[in-house]
N, C-alpha and C positions, 0 to 999 in steps of 0.2 A: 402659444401665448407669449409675448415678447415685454408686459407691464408686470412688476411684481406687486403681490397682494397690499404694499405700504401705500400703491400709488390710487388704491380702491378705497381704503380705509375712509378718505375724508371725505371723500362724494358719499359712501354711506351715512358716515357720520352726518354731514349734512342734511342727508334725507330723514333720518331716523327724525334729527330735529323740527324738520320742516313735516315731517307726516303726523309725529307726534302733538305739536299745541293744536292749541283752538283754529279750525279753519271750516270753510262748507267742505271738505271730507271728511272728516272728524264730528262735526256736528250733525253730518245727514245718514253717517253709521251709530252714533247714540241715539239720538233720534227714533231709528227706525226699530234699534233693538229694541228702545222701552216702550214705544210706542204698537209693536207689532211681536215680537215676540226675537228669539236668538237666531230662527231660522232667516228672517228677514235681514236682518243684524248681517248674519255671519254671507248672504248673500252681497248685501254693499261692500264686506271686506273684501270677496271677492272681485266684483267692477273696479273697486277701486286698487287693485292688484293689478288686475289686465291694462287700467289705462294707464298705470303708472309703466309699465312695460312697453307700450305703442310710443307715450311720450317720451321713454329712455331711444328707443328706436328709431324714431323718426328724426327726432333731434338731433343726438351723435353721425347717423349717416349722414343727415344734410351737411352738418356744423363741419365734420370731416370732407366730402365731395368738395364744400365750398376751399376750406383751405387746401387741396390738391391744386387748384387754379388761382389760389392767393393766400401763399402762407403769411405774409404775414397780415392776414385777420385775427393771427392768435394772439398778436402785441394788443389787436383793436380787443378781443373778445377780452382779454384778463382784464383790462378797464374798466368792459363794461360788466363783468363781476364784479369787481370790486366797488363801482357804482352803484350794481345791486344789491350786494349783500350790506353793505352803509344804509342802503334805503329799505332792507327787511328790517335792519338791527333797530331801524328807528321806528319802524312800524309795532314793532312789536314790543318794543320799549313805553312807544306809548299805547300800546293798548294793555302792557300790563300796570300801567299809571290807572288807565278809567278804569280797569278790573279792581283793582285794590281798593280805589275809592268808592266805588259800586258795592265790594265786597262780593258780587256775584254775577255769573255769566246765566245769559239765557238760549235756554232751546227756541228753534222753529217748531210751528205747530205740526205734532205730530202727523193729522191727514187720518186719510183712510187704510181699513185695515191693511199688510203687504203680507204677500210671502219673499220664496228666495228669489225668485226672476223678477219680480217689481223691485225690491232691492238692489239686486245687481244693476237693470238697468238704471236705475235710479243714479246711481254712484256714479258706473262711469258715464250717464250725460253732464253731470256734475263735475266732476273730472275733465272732462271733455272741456267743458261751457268756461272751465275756471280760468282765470287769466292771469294768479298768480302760479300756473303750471308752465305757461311759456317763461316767463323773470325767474322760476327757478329752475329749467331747465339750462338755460343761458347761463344763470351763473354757478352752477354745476360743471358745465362743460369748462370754463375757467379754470377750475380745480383739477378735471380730468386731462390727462393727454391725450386729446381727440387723433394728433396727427401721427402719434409712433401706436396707436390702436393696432388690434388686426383683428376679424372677424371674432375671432374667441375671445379676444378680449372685450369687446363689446355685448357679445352674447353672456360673458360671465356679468358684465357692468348690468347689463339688463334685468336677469335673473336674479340679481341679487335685489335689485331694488324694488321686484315686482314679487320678492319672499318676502322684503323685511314689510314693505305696504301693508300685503296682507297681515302678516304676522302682528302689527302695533295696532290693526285695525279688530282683526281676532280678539287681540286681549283687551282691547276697550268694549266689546260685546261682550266677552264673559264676566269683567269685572264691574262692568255698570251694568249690574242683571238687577238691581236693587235697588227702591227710588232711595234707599239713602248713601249708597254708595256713589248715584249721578248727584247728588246734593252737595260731596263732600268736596266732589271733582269741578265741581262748578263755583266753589267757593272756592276752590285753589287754583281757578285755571290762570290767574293773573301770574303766580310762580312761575308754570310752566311760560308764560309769554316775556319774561324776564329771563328765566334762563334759557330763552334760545336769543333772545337779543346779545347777551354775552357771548353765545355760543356762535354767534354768527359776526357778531366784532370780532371774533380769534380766527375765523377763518378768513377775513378780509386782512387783520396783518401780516397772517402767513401768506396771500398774496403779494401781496406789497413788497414784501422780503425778497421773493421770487425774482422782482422788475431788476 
């Protein structure tokens, strides 16, 4: 392993953020937990564990292969993080604008009964399907040092993203086991969309600093 653990920190830290608020992964493991019971629940943590793993995998080896034959894609790539994470911080800025004025987020309809395998698959076609997993994968890999990587380093980058998933997705299954605990959280989800718009303005100047 040739990266030390400082240079992991903020692609987690970003993940955490980005796993964490309101999104169709978050919303289709509450969802299924209340609607279907913990086992269904803790099955979506899972899919959406494993695809957060393929999308750390797939990504870093292309994004890396690419710049072997054209390093500097990495002057293009930190751009276009910095373009993306400007354009999450505003997304999420204004969606915790309509949450506040709203005062409250809403579920999809829960559906028919699930267990763990209709959940799991459930997630990661979701997962899959989602299109703000490629814009944050990209502007992940901005943050990361794709090009001085080596295999262990990317296998730890992976692993780690594909624990902390489950892990945030885990405790939103145990902790919304209660319609008044999804009550509280969905009255507050406009916070959490505020502070990751903050949270992702601080990692777009700590790019910038970098240039």
């Amino acid at each position: 392993m040739t990266l030390s653990l400082a240079e992991f920190l903020p692609v987690w830290g970003f993940l955490a953020a980005n796993i964490a608020t309101p999104g169709p992964n978050v919303l289709t493991t509450i969802t299924l937990a209340m609607g279907s019971g913990r086992r269904a629940g803790m099955g979506s943590a899972c899919g959406v564990g494993l695809g957060i793993a393929l999308w750390c995998l797939g990504m870093t080896l292309g994004v890396s292969a690419a710049l072997r034959y054209a390093p500097l894609l990495q002057q293009a790539l930190t751009w276009a993080a910095m373009a993306l994470l400007g354009w999450f911080a505003l997304r999420y800025f204004q969606a915790a604008w309509r949450g506040w004025r709203s005062r409250a987020m809403r579920l999809p309809a829960t559906g028919e009964a699930a267990g763990f395998a209709t959940g799991f698959r459930r997630a990661l076609s979701v997962n899959a399907l989602n299109p703000k997993a490629l814009t944050s994968w990209l502007a992940i890999l901005g943050l990361f040092p794709v090009a001085r990587a080596t295999g262990e380093d990317v296998a730890l980058l992976c692993a780690g993203a594909s624990l902390l998933s489950f892990s945030i997705h885990a405790a939103y299954v145990l902790a919304f086991s209660t319609p008044a605990a999804l009550r509280a959280y969905l009255r507050a989800g406009w916070v959490l969309q505020a502070l990751a718009g903050l949270l992702f303005t601080g990692f777009l100047f700590r790019l910038a600093q970098n240039l």
